[in-house]
C-alpha positions in Angstrom: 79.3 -53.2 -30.1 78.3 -56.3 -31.8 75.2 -58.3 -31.4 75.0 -61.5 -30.4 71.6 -62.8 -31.9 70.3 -66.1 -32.6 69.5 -67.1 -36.0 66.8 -68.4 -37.3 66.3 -72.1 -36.7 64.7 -73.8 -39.7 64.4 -77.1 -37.3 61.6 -75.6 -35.4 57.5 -75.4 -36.4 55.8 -72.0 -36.5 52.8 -71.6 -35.7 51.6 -68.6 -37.8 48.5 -67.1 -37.5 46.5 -65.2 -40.0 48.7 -67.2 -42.6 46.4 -65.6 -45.4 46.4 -61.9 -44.4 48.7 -59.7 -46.0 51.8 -59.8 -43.1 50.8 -63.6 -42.2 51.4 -64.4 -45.9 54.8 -62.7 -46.2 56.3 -63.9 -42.8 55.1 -67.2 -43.9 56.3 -67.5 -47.3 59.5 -65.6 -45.9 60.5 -68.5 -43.2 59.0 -71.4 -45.7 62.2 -70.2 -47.7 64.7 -70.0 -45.0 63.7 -73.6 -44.2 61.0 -73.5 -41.9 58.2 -76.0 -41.2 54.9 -73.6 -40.9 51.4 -74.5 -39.8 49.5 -71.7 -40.9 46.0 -71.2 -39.2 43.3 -68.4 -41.1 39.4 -68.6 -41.1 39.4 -66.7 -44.3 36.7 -64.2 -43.2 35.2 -61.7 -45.6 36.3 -58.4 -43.9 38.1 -58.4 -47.0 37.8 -59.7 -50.6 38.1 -63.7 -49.7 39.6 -64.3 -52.6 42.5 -62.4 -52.5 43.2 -64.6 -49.2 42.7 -67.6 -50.9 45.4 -66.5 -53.7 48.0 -65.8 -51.1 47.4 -69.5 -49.5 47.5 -71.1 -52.8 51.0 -70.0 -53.0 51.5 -70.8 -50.0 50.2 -74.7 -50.0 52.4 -74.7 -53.0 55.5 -75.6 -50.4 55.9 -78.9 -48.9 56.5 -77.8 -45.2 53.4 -75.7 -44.9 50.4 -76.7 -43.2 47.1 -75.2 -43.5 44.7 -75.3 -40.7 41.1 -73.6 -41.4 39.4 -72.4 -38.0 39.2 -69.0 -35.8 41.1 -68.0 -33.0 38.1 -67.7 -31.0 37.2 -71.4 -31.2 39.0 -72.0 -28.0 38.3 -76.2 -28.9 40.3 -76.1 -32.3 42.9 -74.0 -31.3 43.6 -77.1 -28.6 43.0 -79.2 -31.0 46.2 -77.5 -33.0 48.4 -77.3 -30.4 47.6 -81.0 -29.2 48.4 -82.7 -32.2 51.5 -80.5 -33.3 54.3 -80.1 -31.6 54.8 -75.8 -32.1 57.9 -74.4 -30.7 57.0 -70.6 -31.8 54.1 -68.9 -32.3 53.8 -65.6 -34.4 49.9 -64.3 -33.7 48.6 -61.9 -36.8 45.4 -63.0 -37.0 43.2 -60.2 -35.6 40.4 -58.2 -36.9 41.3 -55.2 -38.4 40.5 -51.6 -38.9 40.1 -48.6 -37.4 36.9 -47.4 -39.1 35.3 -50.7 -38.9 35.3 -50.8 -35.2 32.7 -48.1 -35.0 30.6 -50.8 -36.4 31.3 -53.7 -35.5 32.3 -54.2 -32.1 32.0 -57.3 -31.0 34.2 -58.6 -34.3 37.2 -57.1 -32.2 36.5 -58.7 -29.0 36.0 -62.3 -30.5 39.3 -61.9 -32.3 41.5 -60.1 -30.4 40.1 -60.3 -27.2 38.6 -64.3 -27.0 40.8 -65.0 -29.5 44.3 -63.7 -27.9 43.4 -65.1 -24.8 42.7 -69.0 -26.3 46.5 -68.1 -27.8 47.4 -67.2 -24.6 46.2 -70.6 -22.7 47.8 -72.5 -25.6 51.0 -71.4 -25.4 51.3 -71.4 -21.5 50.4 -75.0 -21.5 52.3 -76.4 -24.4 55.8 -75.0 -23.2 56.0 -72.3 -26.3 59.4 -70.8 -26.3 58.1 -67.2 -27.7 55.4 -65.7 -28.3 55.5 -63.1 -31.0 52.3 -60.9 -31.6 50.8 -57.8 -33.7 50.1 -55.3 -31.3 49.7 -51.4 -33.5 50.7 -48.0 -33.9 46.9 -46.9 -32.9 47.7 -48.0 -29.0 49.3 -44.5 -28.9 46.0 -42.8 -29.2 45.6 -39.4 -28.7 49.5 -39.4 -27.6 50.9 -35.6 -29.4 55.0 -36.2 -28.5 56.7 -37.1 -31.2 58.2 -40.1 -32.1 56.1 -42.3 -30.5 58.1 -44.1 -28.3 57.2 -47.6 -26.4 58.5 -45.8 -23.4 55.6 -43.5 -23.5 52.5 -44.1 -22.0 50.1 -45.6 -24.2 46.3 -45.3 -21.6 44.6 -43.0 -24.0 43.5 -44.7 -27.4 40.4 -43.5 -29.3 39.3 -46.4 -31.2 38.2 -50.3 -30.0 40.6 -51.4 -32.5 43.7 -49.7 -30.6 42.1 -50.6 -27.1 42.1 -54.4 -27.7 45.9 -54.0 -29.1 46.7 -52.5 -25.9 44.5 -55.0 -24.1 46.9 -58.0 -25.7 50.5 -55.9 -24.8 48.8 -56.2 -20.8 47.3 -59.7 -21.2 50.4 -60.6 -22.7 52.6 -59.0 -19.6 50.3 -61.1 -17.7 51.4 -64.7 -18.9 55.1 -63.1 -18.7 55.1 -62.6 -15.3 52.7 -65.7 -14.3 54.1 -68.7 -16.5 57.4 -66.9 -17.4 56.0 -67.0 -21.2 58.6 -64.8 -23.2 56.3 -62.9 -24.9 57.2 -59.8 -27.5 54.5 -57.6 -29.3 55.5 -55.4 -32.4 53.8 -52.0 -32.8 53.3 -52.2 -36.8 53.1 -48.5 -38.2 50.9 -48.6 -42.0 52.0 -51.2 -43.9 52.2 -51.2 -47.3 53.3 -53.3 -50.4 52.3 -56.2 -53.0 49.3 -58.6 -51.4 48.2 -55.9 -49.1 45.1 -55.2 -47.8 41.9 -53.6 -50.0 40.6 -51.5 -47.4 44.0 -49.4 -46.7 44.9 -46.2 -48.5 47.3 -47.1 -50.9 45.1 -50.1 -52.2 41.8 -48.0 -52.5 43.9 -45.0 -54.0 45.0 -47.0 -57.0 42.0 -48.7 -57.7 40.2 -45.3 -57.5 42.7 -43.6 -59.3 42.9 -46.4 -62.3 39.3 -46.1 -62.4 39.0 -42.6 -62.7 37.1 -42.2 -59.3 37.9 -39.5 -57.1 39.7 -40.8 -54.1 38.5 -39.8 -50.1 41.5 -37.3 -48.7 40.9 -37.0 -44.7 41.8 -34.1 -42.3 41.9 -32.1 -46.2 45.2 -34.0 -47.0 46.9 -32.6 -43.5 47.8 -36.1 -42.3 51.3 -37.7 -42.0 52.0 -41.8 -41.6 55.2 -43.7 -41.0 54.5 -45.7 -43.9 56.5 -48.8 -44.1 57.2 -51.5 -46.4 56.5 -55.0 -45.9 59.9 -56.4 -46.2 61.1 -54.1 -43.5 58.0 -55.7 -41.4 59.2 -59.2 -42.0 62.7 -58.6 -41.8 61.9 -56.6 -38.5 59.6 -59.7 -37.1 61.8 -62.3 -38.3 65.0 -61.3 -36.5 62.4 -60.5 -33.3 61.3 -64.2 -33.6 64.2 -65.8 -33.1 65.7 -63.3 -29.9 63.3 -63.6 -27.4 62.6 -60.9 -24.4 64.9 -62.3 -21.1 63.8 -59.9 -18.2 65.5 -56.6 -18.0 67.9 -56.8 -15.5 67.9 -52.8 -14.6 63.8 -52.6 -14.7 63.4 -49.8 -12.2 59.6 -50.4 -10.4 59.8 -47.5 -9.0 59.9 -45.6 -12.2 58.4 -48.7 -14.7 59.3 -48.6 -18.3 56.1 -49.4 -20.3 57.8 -51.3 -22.5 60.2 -53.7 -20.9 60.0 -55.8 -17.9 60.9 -57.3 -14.7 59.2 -60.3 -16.6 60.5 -61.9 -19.9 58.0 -59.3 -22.0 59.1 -57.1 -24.7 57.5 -54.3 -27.2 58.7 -52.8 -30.8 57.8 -50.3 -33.3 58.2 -51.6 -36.6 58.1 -48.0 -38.6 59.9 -46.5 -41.3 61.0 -43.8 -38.8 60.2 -40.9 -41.5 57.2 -39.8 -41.4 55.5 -38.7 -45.2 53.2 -36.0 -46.0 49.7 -37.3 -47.4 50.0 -35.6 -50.1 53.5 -36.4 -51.1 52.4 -40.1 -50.9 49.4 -39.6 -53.6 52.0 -37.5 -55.5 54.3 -40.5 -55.8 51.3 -43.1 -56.6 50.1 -40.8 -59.3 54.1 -40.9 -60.6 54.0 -44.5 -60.9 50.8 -44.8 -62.0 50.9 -41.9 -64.6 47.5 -40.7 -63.8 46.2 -38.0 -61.6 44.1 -38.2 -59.1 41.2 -36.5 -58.5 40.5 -35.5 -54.6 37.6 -35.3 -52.2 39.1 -33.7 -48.9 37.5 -34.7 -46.2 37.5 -34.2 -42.2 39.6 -36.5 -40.0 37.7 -39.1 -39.2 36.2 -40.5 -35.5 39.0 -42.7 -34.2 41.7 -41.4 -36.9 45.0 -39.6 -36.2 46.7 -37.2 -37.9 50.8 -37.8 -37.5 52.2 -41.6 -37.0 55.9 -41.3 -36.3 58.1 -44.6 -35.1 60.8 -44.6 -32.5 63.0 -47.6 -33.4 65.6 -47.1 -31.5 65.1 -50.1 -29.8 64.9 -52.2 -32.5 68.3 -51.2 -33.9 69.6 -51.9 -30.2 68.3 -54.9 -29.8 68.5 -56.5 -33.2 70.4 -54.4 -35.3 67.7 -53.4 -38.0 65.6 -50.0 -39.0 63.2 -49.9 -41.7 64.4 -47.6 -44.4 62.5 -48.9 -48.2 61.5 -45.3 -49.5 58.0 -44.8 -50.6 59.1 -44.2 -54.2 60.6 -47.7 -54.2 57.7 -49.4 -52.0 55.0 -47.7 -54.1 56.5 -48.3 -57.2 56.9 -52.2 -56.1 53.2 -51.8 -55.5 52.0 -50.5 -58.9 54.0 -53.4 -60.7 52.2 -56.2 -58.5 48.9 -54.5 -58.6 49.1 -54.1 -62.5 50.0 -58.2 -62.9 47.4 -58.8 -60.2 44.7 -57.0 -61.6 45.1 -55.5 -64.6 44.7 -51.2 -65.2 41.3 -51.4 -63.8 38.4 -53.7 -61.3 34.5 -52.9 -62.0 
């Protein structure tokens, strides 16, 4: 059966948030090529190295139609501000702090952002007649969830880490504004992202630099871990044709028996995974492929908050708008070497 889906419209302004993290600057530089008129808002925090930010937003202020806007999503006052003096007709929220690890840490950095922060979105877009809402919600909302693939239908009340507690809190705040102010709103359930520009504190990223540096690199669970690694164009291709369909309220929603994730109310989740789950160690066996080097191990227990299988249902996505992630990690990692290599040269003291 064909789809009919909307395309993009390259006569509306995005807001996109987190315009300088690794998905924000993809999706960003993605739609400012299809057309698109983007105001992208970051606060360029140092969870990260800041400069790799501020490379991805110089390429990014290269374009005429992009808009930068420097100030957090927990400053309820500029985030009014934004909305006041730009007339936004979608908004695609990334900004969020990240992490699993961290959050054992650093709690309160997760309720600002994704907590303070979502709700400020929230408020924004409920009083400045948003047409969709699109949001990162995250694999980690499945928890300690065993079944396998993880499925939006499944329940998802059992998460072991702040990080995947405030995701889940955003997919229920979010149901909220559905059903209240009739808000479409759709939240995607990224599984590990990976590619050029990505993030210095996930695997792939501190393998290499290990690796090229002839450090040994940390294995957790003693290499016994699968993910549903997925490349970033499969993200942005997945978000992209999200942002333009938004959620209508499903017309057979049973209440008696409630599917988690549809609605009565214009409210919709994803997955966005590669729907093939990789051994750990067939991953480092590819990166050392590409990067010609071995690399030496330190196993390690699974760490508090971690997981040890990630595994996307997508079936959804492919019903709804016709797409499922397939980039192999040969391909994706190899993309990755090149970049990193360009980026950074063999090595970083």
């Amino acid at each position: 059966m064909a789809l009919n889906l909307r395309r993009l419209d390259s006569t509306k302004t995005y807001l996109i948030t987190g315009a300088a993290g690794f998905i924000g600057f993809h999706l960003s530089k993605r739609l400012l090529n299809e057309g698109c008129t983007i105001i992208g808002l970051d606060n360029l925090n140092d969870y990260y190295d800041v400069n790799l930010k501020k490379d991805r937003l110089a390429i990014l202020e290269k374009e005429e139609n992009f808009k930068f806007v420097f100030a957090s999503l927990e400053d309820r006052e500029a985030v009014n501000k934004l909305f006041f003096e730009n007339k936004i007709h979608i908004v695609v929220n990334l900004a969020a702090q990240a992490g699993v690890r961290y959050s054992l840490k650093n709690p309160y950095a997760y309720i600002d952002s994704n907590i303070v922060g979502f709700i400020n979105i929230l408020e924004a877009c409920r009083h400045n007649e948003i047409e969709h809402l699109v949001y990162a919600s995250s694999s980690s909302v499945y928890g300690s969830n065993e079944k396998m693939p993880f499925s939006t239908s499944d329940n998802v009340d059992h998460p072991i880490s702040l990080y995947a507690a405030t995701k889940k809190s955003n997919e229920l705040m979010a149901h909220t504004y559905s059903h209240l102010y009739d808000l479409p709103t759709t939240g995607l359930r990224f599984f590990t992202v990976y590619g050029p520009w990505g993030r210095p504190d996930m695997a792939l990223f501190l393998f290499t630099k290990a690796i090229l540096n002839d450090e040994p690199i940390k294995v957790f669970n003693h290499g016994k871990m699968e993910r549903d690694f997925t490349y970033i164009d499969d993200i942005i291709e997945g978000v992209v044709r999200v942002i333009s369909n938004p959620p209508e309220p499903n017309a057979d929603f049973d209440r008696s028996n409630p599917d988690p994730g549809s609605s009565c109310a214009p409210y919709k989740v994803y997955n966005i995974g590669n729907n093939k789950p990789v051994k750990l160690m067939d991953f480092i066996e590819t990166l050392e492929k590409h990067l010609g080097k071995k690399a030496k191990k330190e196993f390690l227990p699974l760490q508090a908050g971690d997981v040890p299988k990630t595994y996307a249902d997508v079936d959804d996505l492919i019903k709804d708008v016709g797409f499922k992630p397939n980039t192999s990690i040969d391909e994706g990692i190899g993309k990755f070497v090149e970049w990193y290599r360009e980026y950074y040269g063999d090595a970083i003291s």
